[in-house]
N, C-alpha and C positions, 0 to 999 in steps of 0.2 A: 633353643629359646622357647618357652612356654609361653600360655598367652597373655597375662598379667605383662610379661617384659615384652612382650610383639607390641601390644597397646601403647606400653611406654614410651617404646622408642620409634613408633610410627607417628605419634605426636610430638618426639622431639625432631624428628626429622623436616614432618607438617609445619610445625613454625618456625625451623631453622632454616629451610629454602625457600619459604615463600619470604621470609625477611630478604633473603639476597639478592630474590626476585625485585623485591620493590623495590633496593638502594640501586640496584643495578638499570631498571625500566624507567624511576622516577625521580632517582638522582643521580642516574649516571655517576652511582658509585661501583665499582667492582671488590668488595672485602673477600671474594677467594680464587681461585683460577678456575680456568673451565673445566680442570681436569677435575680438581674436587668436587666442583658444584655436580658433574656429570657420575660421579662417585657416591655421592648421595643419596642422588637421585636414582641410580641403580638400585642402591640397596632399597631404599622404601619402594621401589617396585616391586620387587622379591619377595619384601614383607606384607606388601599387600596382596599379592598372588597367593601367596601363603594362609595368610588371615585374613580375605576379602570383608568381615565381620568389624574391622576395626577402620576402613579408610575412611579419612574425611569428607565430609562436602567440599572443603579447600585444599584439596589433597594436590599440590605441586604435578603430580602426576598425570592429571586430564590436562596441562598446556600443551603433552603430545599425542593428546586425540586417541584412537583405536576402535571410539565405540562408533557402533553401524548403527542408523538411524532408514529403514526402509523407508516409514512413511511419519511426514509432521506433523504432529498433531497441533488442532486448531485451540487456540485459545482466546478468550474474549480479555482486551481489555480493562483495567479495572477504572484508569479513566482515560477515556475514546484519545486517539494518537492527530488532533487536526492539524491541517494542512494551512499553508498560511497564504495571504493574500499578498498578491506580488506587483511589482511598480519596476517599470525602465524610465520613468523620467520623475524626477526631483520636485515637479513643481505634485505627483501624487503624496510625494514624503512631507509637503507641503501641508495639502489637503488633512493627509493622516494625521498630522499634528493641530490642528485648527479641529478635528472632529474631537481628538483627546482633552483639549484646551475647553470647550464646549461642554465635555463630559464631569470634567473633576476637574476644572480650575488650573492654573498655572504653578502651582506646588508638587513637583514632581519632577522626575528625570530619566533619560533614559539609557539603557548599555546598549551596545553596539557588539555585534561579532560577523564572524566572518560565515558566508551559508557555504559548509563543504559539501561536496561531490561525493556524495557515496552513499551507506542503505541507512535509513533510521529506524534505530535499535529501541526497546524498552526492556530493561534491567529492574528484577524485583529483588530488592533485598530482604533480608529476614535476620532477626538478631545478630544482624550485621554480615552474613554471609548470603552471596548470591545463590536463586534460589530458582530462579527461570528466567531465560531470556526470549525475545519474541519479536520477531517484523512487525511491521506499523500493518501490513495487508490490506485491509480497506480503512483503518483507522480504527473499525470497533471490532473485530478480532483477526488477528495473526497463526503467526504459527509457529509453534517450540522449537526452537533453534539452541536451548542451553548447551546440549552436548559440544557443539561448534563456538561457541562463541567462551566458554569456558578455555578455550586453546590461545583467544586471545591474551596477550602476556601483560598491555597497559589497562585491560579490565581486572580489578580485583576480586580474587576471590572469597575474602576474608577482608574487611576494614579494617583502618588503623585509625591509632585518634579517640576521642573523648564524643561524649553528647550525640552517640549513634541511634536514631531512632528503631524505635523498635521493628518498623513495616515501613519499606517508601520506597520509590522505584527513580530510576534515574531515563532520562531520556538521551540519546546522545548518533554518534554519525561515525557506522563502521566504514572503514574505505581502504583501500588497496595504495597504499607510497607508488608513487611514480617509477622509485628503485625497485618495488619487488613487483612490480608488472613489469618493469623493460628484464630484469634478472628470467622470471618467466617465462618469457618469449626468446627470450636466449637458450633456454634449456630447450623449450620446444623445437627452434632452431639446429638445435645441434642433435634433436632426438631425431628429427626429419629427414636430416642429411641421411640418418642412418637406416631410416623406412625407406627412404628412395632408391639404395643401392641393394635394398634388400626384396626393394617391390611388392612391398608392405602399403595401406592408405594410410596417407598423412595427417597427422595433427592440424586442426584448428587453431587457428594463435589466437591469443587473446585479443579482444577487440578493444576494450578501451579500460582504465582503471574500477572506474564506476559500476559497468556491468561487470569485472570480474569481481568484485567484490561482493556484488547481486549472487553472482552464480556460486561463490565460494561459500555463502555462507550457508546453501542449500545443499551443500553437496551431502553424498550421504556418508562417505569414509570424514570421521574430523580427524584422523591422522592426516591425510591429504588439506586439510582446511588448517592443520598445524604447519608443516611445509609454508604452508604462502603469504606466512607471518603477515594477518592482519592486525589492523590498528583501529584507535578508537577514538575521539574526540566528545566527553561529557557537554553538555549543553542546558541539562534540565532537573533538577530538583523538583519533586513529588509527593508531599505526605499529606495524610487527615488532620495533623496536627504539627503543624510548620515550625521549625523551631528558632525561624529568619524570619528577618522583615520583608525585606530585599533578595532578587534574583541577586543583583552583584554580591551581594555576604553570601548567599548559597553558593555559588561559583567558589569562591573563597572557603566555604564548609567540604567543599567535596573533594577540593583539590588535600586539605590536609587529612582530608579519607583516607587517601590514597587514587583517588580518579585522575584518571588524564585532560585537562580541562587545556585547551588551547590557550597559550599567553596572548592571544591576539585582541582579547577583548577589552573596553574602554567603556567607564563611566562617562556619558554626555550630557551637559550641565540645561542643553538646548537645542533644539533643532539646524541652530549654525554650527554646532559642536558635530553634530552627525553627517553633514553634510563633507564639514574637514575629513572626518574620518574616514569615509567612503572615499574623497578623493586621495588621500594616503596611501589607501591600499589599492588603486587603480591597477598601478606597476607593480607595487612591493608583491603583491599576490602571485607571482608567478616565481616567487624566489622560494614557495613555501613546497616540503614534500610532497603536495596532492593539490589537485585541482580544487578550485574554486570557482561558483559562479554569483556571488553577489554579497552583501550586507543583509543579517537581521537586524531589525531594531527593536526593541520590546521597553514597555514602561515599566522602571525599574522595581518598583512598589506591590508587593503580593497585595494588598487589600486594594489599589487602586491597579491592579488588574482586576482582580473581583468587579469590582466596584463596575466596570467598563466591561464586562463578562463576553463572550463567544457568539458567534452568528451559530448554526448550523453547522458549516465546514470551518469556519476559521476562528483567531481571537479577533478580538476588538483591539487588542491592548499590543497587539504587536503588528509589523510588516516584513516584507521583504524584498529591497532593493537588485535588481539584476542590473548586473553590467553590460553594458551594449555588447552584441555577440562579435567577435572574430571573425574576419574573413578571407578567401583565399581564393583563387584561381588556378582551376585546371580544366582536364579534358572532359568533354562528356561523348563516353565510349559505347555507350546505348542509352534502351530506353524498353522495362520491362513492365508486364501489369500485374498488381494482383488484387483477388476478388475476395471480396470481405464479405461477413455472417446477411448483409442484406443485400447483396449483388451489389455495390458499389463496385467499379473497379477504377481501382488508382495505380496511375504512371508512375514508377520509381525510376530514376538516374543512374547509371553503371558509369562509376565516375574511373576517372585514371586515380591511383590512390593520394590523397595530399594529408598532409599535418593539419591538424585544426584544429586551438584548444587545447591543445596537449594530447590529440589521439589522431587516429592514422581514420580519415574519412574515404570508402569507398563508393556509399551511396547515398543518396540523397531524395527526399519527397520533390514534386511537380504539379500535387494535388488532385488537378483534374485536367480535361481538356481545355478550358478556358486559357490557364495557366498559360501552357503550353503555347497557344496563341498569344497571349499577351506577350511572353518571354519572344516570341518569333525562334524558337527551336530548330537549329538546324542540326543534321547530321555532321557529329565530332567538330561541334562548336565548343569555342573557350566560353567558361562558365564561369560565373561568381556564386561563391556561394560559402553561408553566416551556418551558424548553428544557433538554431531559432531559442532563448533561453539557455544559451549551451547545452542544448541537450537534443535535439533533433535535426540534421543538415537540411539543409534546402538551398535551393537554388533560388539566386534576388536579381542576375542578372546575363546580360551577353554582351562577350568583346565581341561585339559584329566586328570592327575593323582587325579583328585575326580570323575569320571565316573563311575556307577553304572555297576556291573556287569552283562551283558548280555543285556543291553542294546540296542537298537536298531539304527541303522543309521536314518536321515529324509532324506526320500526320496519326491521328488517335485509332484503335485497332477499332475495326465495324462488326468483328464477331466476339465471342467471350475466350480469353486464353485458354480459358481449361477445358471447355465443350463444347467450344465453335457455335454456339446459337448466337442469333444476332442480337448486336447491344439496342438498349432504347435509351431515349432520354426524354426525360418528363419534363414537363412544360415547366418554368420559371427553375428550376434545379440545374446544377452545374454538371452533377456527376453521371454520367453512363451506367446503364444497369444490365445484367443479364438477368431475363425475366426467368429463368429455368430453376427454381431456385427449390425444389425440390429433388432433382437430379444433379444439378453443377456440385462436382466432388468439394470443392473450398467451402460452398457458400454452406451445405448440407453439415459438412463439419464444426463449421463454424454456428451452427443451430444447435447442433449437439454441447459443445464446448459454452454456452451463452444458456444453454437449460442446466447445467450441473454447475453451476457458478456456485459459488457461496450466499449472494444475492439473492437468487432463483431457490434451484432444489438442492441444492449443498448437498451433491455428490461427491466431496472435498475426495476424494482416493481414486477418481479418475482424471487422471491429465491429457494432456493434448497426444502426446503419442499411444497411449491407449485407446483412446478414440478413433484414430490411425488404424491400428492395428485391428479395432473393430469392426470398421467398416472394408476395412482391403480384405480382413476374413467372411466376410458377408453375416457375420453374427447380426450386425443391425441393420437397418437403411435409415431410420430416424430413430428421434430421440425416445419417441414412444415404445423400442423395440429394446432399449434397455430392462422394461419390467417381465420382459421372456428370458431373460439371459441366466442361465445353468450352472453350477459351481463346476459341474466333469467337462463341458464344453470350452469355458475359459482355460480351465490348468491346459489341457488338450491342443489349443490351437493360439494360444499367446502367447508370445516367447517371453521365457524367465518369469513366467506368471504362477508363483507358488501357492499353493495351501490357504495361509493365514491371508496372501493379498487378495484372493479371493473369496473368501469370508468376509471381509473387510468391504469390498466391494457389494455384496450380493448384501450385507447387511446396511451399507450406505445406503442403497436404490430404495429397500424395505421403507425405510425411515425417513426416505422423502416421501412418503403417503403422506404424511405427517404434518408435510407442509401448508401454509394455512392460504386459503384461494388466491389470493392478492398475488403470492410469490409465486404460485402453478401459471397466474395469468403474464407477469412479466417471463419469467420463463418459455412462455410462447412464444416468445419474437414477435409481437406484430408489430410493425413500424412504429414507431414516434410514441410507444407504449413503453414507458419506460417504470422504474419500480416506483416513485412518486405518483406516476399518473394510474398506472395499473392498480395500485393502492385507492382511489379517490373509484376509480369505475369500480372495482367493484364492492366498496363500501353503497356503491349507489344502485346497482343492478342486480345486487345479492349471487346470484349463479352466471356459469356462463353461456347456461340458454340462455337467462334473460339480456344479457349484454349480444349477443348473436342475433338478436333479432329486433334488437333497436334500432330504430329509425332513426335517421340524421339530427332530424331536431330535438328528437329524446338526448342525442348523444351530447350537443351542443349544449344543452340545456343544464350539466352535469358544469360544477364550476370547474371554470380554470380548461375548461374541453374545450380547445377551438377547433375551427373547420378544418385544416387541417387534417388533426388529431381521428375526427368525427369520420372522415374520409375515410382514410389508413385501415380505421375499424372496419367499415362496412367493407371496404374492396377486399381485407381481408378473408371477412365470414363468407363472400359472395364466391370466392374460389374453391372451386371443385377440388382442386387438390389438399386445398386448407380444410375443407370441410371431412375430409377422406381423413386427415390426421390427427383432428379434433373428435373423429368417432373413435379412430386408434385408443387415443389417451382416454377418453370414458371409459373405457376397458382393462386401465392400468390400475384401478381405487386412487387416483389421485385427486387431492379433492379440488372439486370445479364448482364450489357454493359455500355461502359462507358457513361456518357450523355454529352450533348451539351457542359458543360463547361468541363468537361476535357478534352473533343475529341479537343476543340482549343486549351487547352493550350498543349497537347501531341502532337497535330499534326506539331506545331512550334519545328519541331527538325532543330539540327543544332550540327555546335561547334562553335557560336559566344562567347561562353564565356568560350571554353575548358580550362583548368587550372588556370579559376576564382574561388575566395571564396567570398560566399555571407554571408552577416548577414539579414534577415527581419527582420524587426521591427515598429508596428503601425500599424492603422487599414488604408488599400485602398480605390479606391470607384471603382473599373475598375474589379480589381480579388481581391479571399482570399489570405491569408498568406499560405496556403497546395499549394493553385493554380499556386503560383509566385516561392514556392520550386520548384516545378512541371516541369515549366517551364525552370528555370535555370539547373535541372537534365538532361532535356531531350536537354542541347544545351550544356550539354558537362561540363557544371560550380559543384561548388561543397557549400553545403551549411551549416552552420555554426552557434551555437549558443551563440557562445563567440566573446567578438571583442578583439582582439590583434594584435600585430605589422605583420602578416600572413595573415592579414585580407585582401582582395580587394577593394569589397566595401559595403558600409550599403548604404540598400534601406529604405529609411525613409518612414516613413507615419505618418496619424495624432494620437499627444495621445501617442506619443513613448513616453522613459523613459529620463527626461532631463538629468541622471547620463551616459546612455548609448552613448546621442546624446553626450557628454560631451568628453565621455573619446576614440570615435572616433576622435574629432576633434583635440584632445589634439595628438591622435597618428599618425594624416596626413593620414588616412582613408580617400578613397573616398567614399563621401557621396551624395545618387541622389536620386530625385525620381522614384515615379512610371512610368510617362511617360517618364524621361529619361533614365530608366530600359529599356521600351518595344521596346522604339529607338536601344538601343543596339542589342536587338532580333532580329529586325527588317532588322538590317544592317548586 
């Protein structure tokens, strides 16, 4: 076969299986036998091994995985993945409706669906074929996961159907069927029996649906992430140029795509309408393949979601209902601690293992010492205990009347698990702390692990067991000893640490120089300094001498800084050991001041725009989009990621969103540019 006919018949084979694909996944039609489809699908393997020049984007062939992904690369969102605001009792679905009612008037409606249990996904389409797929990660970027999630069978890779936008992305909730996590741990079961006779270490079993879905979609063989046949449930429609009124008609658009869109969901005419619905599927939800833990509810109407636009983290325009948690009774078989990134250390429960929720519970939080007291804890007492949101165990109560006689109280440990110093506790705080917190192994790691965040110094290519592996090698003792670190020493002395992942490394570390003050100052861990508040000090102290040797009332005096906040600061700078590793980091070029360009745009204060609301949008050529927030905070103005009738003005730039430039104009939004922004400043 020459290559003109490889080409041919590698695209008739590309749309003759992925058609059987979809009758077969999406209508449960079967038009050929496994043996042929498996026939087919042989030979266009063949042919593309042969002619790798010719395979598809949608090539049938990546459903069973093969390609190695070492490391994921991060990607930013094109619009941010938020998180929704959540309610366990009816009279807040109440409220939420009376706030919308307020907003836009009683003409409107809203759908209901079910919130599944499992990872949310964002899918970029392109001329109709899937083009990257991506974790939600903090909301505003992720991490490339296509290779893996291409293996899923109900995600298309290739659309069908009419009126495909050109660019749009789908939002939606990968997760693990109840069958192929119990199938799973049957394998492992049977893999186990045959380590144990062999004196082999055992497999891990899967711990609950939701995290193995978490973990499967990370893995790095997606042959292995094909095997564990995941699934996928659409939820979200996406584009600059919408080609629906309505969420419920998108839902309806994406299902005759080809998406897998859950039949569960319901047009509600009213707030009594959503109420029936939630209690319908109280019970019915436990008869569906996967876990469920509550009701979304979203205002049906894409312009009057606009209209009612996003906080920060969440929308306006939607909620989400949780069902009262599950609960269960069993043994409580100990009582262990562990020590977190600021010495907190927290009691966890070693339960006897019980059902809950649909997953086998062995431990459970206790919180603090208080707890423990209230609860009245005794050794191998019967416990109750809910999964808080279905999603973390705890302990709500004790069958005192089954307590063991003579029994013992739990009392809380008085030295640190991991380094025996002694715990303290600070005055009006719950929590026990181990003050050692430059030697204590956990806490030490956990400083490392909380300065290369993504957050912080976006060291994105070092993880937690690297970290491990770095400090048990004595390569570091803190975070500051990352900018010594050698590319022959690493290959050298960490296992499986090759070539490229060490380039990848040593050039991550480089490139956090780069980081701008604000993130080097959350990155330091000091208490109750978090990247909001880190951000405000050092817009206001400029370097971190100068925030080092401010005074209480200076520090107070800085908004939104309470006492506190103010404390945390000084006790921190006033520590010899802190002071010992803030000399370190001077000596790493990380920068600890503001630089050139934020010193202009901070030093432009004013109140030329006092009780303005901004929206940016579009790329500049003069400042960033962080740099012109910046700016307008520091003159008094207030900034904004929704446009609505509240709105001031949108500052356009090039490449903004023509839906957004739209429905400003549509609202008599004043709409300027960048220089007629910085005139304003100016004036």
């Amino acid at each position: 076969m020459d290559r003109n006919q490889a080409k041919e018949r590698i695209g008739e084979l590309t749309e003759k299986l992925n058609y059987y694909n979809y009758q077969y996944y999406m209508n449960s039609v079967s038009e050929v036998s496994d043996y042929e489809f498996d026939t087919l699908l042989k030979e266009l393997e063949q042919l593309e091994n042969q002619f790798p020049e010719w395979q598809q984007d949608d090539s049938p062939t990546q459903r069973v995985g093969g390609t190695i992904t070492k490391d994921f690369e991060t990607v930013t969102h094109r619009y941010p993945m938020l998180s929704l605001s959540n309610s366990y009792d009816e009279q807040d679905l109440l409220d939420f409706d009376n706030r919308v009612r307020d907003a836009i008037g009683d003409d409107f409606e809203y759908v209901c669906e079910l919130k599944f249990d499992g990872v949310a996904l964002s899918l970029t389409y392109e001329n109709g074929i899937l083009k990257q797929a991506a974790t939600r990660g903090d909301g505003v970027q992720g991490d490339d996961i296509t290779a893996n999630v291409k293996t899923v069978r109900t995600i298309p890779l290739r659309l069908h159907g009419e009126d495909v936008p050109e660019l749009f992305e789908v939002r939606g909730e990968g997760f693990m069927s109840r069958e192929s996590f119990n199938r799973i741990n049957s394998q492992i079961e049977a893999e186990n029996l045959k380590r144990q006779s062999a004196g082999k270490k055992l497999q891990n079993l899967l711990a609950n649906p939701r995290n193995a879905a978490s973990g499967t979609f990370k893995m790095q063989d997606s042959a292995v992430v094909s095997e564990r046949k995941l699934d996928c449930f659409v939820y979200s429609f996406i584009s600059d140029n919408n080609q629906v009124a309505t969420h419920f008609e998108a839902l309806d658009k994406l299902k005759k795509w080809g998406f897998n869109v859950s039949p569960t969901f319901r047009s509600c005419k009213n707030i009594k309408e959503v109420l029936e619905y939630i209690h319908d599927w109280q019970e019915k939800r436990f008869e569906l393949p996967l876990d469920t833990d509550g009701v979304v509810i979203k205002v049906n109407g894409y312009n009057q979601q606009r209209t009612l636009g996003n906080t920060s983290k969440s929308p306006r325009w939607a909620i989400a209902y949780k069902y009262k948690a599950e609960s269960a009774t069993t043994r409580l078989n100990s009582i262990t601690y562990q020590v977190g990134r600021t010495g907190a250390v927290t009691p966890v429960a070693n339960l006897e293992p019980v059902q809950l929720a649909g997953t086998t519970v062995k431990r459970a939080s206790v919180h603090n010492a208080n707890e423990i007291a209230r609860l009245d804890l005794h050794e191998h007492d019967m416990v109750y205990v809910e999964k808080g949101g279905e999603i973390i165990p705890k302990i709500t109560g004790v069958d005192a009347s089954a307590r063991e006689v003579g029994s013992l109280p739990i009392e809380f440990l008085k030295n640190c698990p991991a380094c025996q110093t002694e715990l303290i506790r600070k005055e009006g705080e719950a929590a026990y702390y181990c003050p050692n917190e430059r030697q204590c192994p956990p806490q030490v790691k956990g400083k490392v692990e909380h300065f290369v965040q993504r957050k912080a110094m976006n060291i994105d290519s070092l993880g937690s067991e690297r970290i491990e592996q770095l400090l048990e090698k004595q390569l570091i003792a803190d975070a500051t000893d990352l900018y010594s670190l050698r590319k022959v020493e690493l290959i050298a002395k960490l296992d499986k640490f090759k070539e490229k992942s060490a380039d990848k490394l040593i050039e991550g570390i480089e490139a956090s120089k780069e980081i701008p003050f604000s993130r080097v100052l959350f990155a330091i861990g000091i208490r109750f300094v978090g990247a909001t508040v880190a951000e405000k000090l050092a817009e206001h102290f400029k370097s971190l001498d100068a925030l080092s040797q401010a005074s209480k009332e200076e520090l107070v005096n800085v908004p939104e800084i309470g006492e506190k906040i103010a404390d945390s600061v000084k006790e921190f700078f006033a520590d010899p050991l802190n002071q010992g590793f803030i000399e370190k980091l001077k000596a790493t070029g990380v920068k600890l001041e503001l630089d050139e360009s934020e010193l202009s745009t901070s030093a432009e204060t004013g109140d030329a725009l006092d009780g303005k609301t901004f929206v940016i949008s579009g790329v500049f050529t003069q400042f960033s989009r962080d740099e012109l927030k910046a700016m307008i905070k520091a003159n008094g103005g207030k900034v904004t990621s929704s446009i609505s009738k509240k709105l001031d003005f949108l500052v356009a730039g090039d490449k903004m969103g023509p839906a957004k430039l739209q429905k400003a104009s549509d609202l008599g939004i004043n709409i300027i540019s960048e220089e007629e922004f910085l005139a304003m400043v100016q004036n």
